[in-house]
C-alpha positions as CSV (number, residue, x, y, z in Angstrom):
1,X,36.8,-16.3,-20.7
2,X,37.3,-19.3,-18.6
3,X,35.2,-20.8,-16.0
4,X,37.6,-20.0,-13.6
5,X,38.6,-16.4,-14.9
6,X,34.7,-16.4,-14.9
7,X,33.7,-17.3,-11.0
8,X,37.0,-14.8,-9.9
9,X,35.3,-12.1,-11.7
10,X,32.3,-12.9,-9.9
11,X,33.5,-13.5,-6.2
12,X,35.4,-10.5,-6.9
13,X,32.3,-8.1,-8.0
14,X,29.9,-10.0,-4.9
15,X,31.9,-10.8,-1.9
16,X,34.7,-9.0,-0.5
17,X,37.5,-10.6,-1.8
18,X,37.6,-14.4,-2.4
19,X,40.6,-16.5,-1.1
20,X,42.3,-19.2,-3.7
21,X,40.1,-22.0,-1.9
22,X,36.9,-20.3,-2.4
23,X,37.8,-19.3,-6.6
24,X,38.7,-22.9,-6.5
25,X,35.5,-24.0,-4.8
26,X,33.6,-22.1,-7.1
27,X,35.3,-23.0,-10.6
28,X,34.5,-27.0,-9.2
29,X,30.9,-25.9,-8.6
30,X,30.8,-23.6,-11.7
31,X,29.4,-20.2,-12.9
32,X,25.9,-20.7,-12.4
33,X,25.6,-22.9,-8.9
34,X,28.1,-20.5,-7.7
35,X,25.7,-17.6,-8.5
36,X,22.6,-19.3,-7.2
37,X,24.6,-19.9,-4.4
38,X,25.6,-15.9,-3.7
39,X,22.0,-15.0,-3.9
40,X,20.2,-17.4,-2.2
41,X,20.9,-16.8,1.9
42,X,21.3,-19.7,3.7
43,X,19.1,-21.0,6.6
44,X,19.9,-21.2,9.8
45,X,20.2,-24.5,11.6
46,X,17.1,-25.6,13.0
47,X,14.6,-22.3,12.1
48,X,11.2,-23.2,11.0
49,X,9.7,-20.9,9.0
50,X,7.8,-17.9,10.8
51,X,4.5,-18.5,11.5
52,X,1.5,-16.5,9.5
53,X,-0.4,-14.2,11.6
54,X,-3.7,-14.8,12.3
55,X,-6.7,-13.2,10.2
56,X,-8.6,-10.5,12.2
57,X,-11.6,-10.9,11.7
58,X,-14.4,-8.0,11.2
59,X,-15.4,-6.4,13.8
60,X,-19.3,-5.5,13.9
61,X,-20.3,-1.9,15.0
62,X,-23.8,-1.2,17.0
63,X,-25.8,1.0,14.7
């Protein structure tokens, strides 16, 4: 199988129907950057990452 019959296959089984440009895209980039590609979500433009909360911390009870 080619590397182009190869990324196809793959747009076609993980996205909802690639265009020419994006097969072409893809077969440039190859099998494996295209992959890491379709699993890794982008992030958005300017987000920082989400801040941790805060440890409680233990609460003492009378006794």
């Amino acid at each position: 199988m080619s590397d182009r019959e190869a990324v196809a296959h793959l747009l076609r089984r993980a996205t909802f129907g690639p265009t020419a440009d994006e097969v072409d895209a893809a077969e440039r980039a190859g099998p494996t950057a295209t992959l890491d590609r379709l699993l890794t979500p982008p992030r958005p433009t300017g987000a920082r990452r989400p801040r941790r909360p805060r440890r409680c911390r233990p609460t003492r009870t009378p006794r």
